[in-house]
C-alpha positions as CSV (number, residue, x, y, z in Angstrom):
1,X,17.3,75.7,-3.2
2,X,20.7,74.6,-3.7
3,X,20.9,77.7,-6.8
4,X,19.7,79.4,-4.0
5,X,22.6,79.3,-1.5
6,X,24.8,79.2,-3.9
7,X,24.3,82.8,-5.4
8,X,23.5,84.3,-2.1
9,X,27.3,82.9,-0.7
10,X,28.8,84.3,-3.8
11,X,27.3,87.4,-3.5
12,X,27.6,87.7,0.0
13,X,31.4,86.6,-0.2
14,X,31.7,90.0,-2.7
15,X,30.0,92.5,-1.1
16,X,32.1,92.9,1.8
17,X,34.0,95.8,2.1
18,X,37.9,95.4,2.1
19,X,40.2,95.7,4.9
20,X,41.8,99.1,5.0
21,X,45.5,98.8,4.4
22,X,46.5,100.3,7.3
23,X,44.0,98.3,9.5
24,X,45.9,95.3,8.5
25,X,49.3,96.2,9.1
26,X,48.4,97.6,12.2
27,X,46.2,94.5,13.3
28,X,49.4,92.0,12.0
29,X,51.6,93.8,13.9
30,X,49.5,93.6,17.1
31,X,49.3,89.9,16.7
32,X,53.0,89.5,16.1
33,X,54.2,91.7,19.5
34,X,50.6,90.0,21.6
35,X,52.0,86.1,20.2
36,X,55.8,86.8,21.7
37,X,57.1,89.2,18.9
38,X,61.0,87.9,18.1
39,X,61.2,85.4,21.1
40,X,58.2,83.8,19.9
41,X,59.1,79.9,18.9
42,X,55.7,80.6,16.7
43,X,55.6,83.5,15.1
44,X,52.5,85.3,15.2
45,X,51.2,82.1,16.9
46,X,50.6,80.1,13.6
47,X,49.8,76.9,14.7
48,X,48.2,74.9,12.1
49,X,50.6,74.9,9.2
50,X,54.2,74.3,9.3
51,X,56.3,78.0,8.8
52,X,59.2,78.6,7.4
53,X,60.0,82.1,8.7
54,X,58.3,85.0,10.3
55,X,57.6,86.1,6.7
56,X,55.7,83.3,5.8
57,X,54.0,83.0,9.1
58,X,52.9,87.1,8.7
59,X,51.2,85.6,5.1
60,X,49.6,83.3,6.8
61,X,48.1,85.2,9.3
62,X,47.3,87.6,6.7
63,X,45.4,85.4,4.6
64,X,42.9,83.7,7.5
65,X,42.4,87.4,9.0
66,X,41.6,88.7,5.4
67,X,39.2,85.1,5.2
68,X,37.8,86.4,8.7
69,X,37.1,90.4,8.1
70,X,35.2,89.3,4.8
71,X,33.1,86.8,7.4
72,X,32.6,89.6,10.0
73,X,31.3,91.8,7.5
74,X,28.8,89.2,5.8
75,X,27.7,88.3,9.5
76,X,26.7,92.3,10.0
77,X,30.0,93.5,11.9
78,X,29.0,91.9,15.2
79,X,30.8,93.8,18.1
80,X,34.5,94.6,17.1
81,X,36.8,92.8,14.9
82,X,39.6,92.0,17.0
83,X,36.8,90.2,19.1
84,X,35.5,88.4,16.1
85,X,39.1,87.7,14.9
86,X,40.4,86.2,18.4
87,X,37.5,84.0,18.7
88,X,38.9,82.1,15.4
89,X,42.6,82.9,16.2
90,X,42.4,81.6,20.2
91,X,39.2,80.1,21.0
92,X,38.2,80.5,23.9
93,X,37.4,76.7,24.1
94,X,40.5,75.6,23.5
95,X,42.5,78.4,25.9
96,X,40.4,80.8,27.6
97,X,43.1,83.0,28.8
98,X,44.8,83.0,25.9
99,X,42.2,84.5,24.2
100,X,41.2,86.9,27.4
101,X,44.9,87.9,26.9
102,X,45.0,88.1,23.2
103,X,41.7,90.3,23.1
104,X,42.9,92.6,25.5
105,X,46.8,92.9,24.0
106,X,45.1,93.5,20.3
107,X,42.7,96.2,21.6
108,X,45.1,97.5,23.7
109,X,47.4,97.7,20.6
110,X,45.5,98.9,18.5
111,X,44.3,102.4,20.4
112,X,48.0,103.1,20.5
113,X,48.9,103.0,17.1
114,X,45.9,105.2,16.7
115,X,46.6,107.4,19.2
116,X,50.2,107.3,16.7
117,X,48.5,107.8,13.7
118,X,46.3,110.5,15.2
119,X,49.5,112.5,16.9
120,X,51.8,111.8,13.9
121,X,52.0,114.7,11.3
């Protein structure tokens, strides 16, 4: 049984499809402006691990929503993945209007840089 698990969480862990490159930068920088942008004390509202700068604090959040899209698309893309993303970023548990706010600033975000991308030659 324990075989089992094992290969299915390996091959589940593989078979997700990547982030698009421009999904990510466009997602990181929607959580950089919705966390404060260059007032924010914590940059992209890393909490967990000390930062050293706004660089590292980008790689951080880089890494855990990289760690989250691969989750989101083992679990069958439930809803959208900003949703998915700000449950794990904000919990609701732990600040329910943060995360109202963050959902709605990332979505929000994100339909204007593709209205951008759309209107940009």
């Amino acid at each position: 049984m324990t075989r089992l698990l094992a290969i299915l969480f390996l091959f589940g862990t593989t078979l997700a499809e990547p982030m698009s490159p421009r999904l990510e930068r466009d997602l990181l920088d929607a959580l950089y402006r919705a966390e404060g942008g260059p007032r924010a004390r914590r940059p992209y509202g890393v909490l967990t691990v000390p930062v050293r700068h706004a660089a590292h604090a980008r790689a951080v959040a880089r890494e855990v929503m990289r760690e989250e899209w691969t989750d989101w698309e083992c679990a069958g893309r439930p809803g959208t993945f900003p949703r998915w993303f700000a449950r794990r970023w904000c919990p609701p548990a732990a600040d329910a209007r943060g995360h109202r706010n963050l959902v709605r600033n990332l979505e929000a975000m994100l339909r204007a840089a593709n209205l951008r991308a759309a209107t940009t030659p």
